[in-house]
N, C-alpha and C positions, 0 to 999 in steps of 0.2 A: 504494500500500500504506500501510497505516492503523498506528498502533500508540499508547499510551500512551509517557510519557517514559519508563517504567522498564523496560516492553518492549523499545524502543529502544536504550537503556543495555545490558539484557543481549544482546541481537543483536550488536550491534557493538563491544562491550567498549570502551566509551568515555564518560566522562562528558559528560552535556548542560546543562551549568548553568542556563543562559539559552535565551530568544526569540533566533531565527537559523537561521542553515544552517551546517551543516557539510559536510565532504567528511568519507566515512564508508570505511571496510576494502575495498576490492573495489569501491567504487560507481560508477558510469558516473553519475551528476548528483547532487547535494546533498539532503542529506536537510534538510527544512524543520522545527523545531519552533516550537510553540506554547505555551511554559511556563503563560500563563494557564488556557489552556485541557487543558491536560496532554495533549497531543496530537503526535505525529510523524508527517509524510506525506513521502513519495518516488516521486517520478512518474521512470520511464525513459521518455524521448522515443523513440517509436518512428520510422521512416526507411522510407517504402513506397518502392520503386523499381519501374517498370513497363518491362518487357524485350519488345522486340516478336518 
């Protein structure tokens, strides 16, 4: 999931000053920003498990 930094900001009621990752409200993996680029991604790892 894709978002701008201000996007980002209001999602998660949390400032993102800088380039990094944060742990974010509720998040199961780190939200990535990209201050140059004005940019926030969040990948949740998905976990296939195969049952015979």
């Amino acid at each position: 999931m894709t978002g701008t930094v201000a996007d980002w900001q209001g999602w998660v009621g949390m400032p993102l000053p800088a380039t990094g990752q944060y742990v974010i409200p509720d998040g199961m993996s780190v939200l990535s920003i990209d201050a140059t680029a004005n940019m926030g991604t969040y990948v949740e790892p998905n976990i296939w498990v195969q049952h015979k």
